[in-house]
C-alpha positions as CSV (number, residue, x, y, z in Angstrom):
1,X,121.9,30.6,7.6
2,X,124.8,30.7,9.7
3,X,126.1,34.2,11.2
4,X,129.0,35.6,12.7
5,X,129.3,39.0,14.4
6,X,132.4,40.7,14.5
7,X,131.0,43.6,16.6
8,X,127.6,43.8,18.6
9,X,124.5,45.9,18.9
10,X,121.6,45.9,20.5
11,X,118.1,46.4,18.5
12,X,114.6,46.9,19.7
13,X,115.3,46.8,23.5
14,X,115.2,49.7,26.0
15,X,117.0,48.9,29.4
16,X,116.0,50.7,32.2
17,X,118.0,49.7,35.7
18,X,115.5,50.4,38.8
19,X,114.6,53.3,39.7
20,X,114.3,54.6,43.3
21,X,114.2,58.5,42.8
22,X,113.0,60.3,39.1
23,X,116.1,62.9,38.8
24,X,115.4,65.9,38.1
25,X,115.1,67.0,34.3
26,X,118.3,68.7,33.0
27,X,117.9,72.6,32.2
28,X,117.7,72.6,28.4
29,X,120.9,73.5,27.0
30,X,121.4,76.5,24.1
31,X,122.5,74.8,20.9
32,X,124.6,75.7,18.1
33,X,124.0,75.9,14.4
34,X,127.0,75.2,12.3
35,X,127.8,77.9,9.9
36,X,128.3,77.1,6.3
37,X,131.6,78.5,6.4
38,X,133.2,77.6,9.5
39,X,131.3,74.7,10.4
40,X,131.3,76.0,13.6
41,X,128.3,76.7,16.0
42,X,126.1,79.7,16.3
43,X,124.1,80.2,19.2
44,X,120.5,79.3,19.1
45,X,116.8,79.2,21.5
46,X,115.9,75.5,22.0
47,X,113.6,73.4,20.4
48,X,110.7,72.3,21.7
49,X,111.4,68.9,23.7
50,X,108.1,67.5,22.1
51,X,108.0,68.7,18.5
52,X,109.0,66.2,15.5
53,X,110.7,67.3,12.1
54,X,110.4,65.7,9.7
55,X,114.0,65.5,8.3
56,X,115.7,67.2,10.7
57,X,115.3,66.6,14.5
58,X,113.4,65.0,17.5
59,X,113.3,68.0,19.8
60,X,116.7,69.4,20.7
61,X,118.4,66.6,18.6
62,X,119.2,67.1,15.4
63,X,120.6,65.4,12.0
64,X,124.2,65.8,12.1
65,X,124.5,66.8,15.6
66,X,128.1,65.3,17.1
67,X,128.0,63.2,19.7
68,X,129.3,66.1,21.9
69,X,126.2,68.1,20.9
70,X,123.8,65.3,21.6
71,X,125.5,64.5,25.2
72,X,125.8,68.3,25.9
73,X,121.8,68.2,25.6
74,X,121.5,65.5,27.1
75,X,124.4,64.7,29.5
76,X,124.7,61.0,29.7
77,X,123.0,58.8,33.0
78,X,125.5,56.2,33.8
79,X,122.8,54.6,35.7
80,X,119.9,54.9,32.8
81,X,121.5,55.8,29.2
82,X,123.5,53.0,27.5
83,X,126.0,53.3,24.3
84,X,126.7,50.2,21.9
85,X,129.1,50.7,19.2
86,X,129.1,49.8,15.4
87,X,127.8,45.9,14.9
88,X,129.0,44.0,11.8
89,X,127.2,41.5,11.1
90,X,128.8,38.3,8.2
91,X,126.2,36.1,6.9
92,X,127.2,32.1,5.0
93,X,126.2,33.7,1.7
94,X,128.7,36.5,2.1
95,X,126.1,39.2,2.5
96,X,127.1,41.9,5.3
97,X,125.1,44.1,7.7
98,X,126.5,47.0,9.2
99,X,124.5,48.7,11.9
100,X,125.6,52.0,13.2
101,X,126.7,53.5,16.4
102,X,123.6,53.9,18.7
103,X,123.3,55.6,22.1
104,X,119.7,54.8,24.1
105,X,118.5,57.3,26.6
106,X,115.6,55.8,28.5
107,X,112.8,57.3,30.7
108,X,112.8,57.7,34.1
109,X,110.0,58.8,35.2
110,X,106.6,61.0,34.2
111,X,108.9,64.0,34.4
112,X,110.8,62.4,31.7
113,X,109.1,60.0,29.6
114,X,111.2,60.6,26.5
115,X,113.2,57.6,25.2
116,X,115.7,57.7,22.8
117,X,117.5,55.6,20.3
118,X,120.2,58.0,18.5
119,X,122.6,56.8,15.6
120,X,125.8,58.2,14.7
121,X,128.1,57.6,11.6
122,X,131.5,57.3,11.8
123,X,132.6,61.0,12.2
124,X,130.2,60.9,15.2
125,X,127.2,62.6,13.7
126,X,123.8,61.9,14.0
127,X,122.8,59.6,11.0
128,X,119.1,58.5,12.8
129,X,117.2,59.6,15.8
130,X,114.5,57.5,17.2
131,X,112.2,58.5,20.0
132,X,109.0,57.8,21.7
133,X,107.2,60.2,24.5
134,X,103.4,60.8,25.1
135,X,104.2,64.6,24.5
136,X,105.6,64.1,21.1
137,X,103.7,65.9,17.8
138,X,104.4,66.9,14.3
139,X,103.2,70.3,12.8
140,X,100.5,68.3,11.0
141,X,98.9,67.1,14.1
142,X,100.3,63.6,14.1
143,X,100.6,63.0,17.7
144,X,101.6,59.4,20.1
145,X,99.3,57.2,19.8
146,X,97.5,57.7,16.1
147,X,96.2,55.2,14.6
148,X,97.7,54.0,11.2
149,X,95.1,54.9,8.7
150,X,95.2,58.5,10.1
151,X,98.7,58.9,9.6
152,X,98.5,57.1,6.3
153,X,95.8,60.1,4.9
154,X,98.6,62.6,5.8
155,X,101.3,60.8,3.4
156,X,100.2,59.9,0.5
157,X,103.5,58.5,-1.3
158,X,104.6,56.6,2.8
159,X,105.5,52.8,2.4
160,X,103.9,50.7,5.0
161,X,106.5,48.0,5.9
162,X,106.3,44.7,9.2
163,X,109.3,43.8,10.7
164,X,109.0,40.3,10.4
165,X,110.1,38.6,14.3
166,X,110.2,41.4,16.0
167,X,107.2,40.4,17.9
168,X,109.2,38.4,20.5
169,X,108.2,41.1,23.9
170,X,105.4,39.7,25.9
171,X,104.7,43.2,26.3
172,X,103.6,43.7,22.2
173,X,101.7,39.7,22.5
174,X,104.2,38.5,20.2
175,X,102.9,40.8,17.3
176,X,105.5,42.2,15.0
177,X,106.3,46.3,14.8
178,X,104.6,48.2,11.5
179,X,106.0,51.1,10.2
180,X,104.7,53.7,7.4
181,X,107.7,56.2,6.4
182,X,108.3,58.9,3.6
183,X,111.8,58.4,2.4
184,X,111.5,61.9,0.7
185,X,110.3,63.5,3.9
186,X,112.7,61.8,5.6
187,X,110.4,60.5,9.0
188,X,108.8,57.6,9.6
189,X,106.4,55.7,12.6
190,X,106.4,52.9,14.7
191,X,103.0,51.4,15.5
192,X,103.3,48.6,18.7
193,X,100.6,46.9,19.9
194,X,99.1,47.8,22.7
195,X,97.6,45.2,25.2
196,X,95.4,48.0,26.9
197,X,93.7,48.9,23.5
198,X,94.4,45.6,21.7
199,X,95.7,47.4,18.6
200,X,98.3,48.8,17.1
201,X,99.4,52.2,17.6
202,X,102.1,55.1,17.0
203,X,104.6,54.4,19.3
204,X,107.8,55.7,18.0
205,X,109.2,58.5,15.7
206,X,111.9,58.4,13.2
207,X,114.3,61.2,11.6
208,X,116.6,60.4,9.3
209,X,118.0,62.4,5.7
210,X,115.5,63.4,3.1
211,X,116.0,60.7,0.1
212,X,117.9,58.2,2.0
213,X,116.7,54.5,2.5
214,X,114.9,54.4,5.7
215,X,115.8,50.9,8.2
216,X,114.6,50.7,11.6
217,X,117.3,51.3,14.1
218,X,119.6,51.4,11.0
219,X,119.5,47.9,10.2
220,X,117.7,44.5,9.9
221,X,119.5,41.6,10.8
222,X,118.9,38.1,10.5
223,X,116.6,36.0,11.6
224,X,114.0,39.7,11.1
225,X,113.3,40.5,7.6
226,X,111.8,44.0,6.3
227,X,108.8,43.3,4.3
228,X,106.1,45.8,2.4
229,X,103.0,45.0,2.5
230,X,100.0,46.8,1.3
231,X,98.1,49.5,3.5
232,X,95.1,47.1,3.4
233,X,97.2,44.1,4.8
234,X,98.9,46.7,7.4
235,X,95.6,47.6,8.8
236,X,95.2,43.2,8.6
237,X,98.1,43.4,10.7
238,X,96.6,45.9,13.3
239,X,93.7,43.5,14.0
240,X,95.4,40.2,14.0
């Protein structure tokens, strides 16, 4: 199937330049909550850096954050973060893929081991947030590194899907990404492989809306294809 891209975006990677100092972590920033009325923000405390919700944020980022919000808490790292606009993607058989906005912020250090992969519509908002950190947990004790199964006991109506060809890093051994995800909860979970363990687990977390169809980093483009697969043949998956 032949493909032509009108715009470009990167998916899967994260690119870190070298590093010859870890900067210093920025001071957590107050955020604003927009009123119902104004739309305006309110002043807030901070989130925890480490704490998943499900539909709502990754830390200090939140659903529907604008851009300014996100680099306000986060000021950009011309050296470290990266920003890739909107890719459109035109297959043969006239089938279109449109994958959204996405800014990466990527760790630099043990003093800041939080990646980032943050999508924005096109108003700017924050459509998707994708992160991974040792430090980050979920108020039902999911934490990095879980094992499937164990996640799988804590949502009983989650979808466990591969990412068929997404196993290309030497760094996973060629073995394709599994996710589980609630579309209703709105969150959903990575599992790489890991050559230290030799299996599969939670790597990454993923907000998006309650209801809406979940797609890792927005979109799956050709030649990967989305499949679900059985809970049984996942846990297959985390073996082979």
């Amino acid at each position: 199937m032949s493909v032509v891209i009108i715009g470009l975006a990167w998916f899967g990677l994260s690119f870190c330049a070298p590093v010859t100092e870890t900067p210093e972590l920025p001071i957590p920033v107050p955020l604003e909550t927009p009123s119902p009325e104004t739309g305006a923000r309110s002043k807030q405390t901070s989130l925890d850096p480490a704490l998943v919700i499900e539909g709502k944020s990754v830390g200090q980022i939140s659903l529907g954050d604008s851009f300014a919000d996100v680099t306000t808490i986060l000021p950009f790292r011309k050296n470290y973060d990266e920003i890739h606009d909107k890719g459109i993607f035109k297959y043969s058989d006239g089938t279109v893929d449109i994958c959204a906005k996405v800014l990466y912020r990527n760790a630099v250090g043990p003093k800041d081991d939080f990646n980032f992969s943050i999508y924005f519509d096109d108003d700017d908002r924050v459509i998707q947030i994708e992160g991974s950190s040792s430090r980050y947990h979920l108020r039902n004790n999911i934490s990095y590194g879980d094992k499937l199964p164990d996640v799988a006991k804590k949502y009983r109506d989650a979808q466990v899907y591969v990412l068929r060809g997404s196993g290309g890093s030497s760094s996973i051994a060629g073995k394709d990404l599994v996710y589980i995800f609630d579309e209703q909860s709105g969150i959903a979970f990575e599992f790489r492989y890991s050559r230290q363990s030799k299996a599969r687990k939670l790597d990454r977390f993923v907000v998006f809306p309650p209801g809406h169809q979940f797609l890792p980093e927005t979109c799956v483009t050709v030649p990967q294809s989305f499949n679900r697969i059985s809970l049984e043949e996942a846990e297959a998956e985390l073996t082979n």
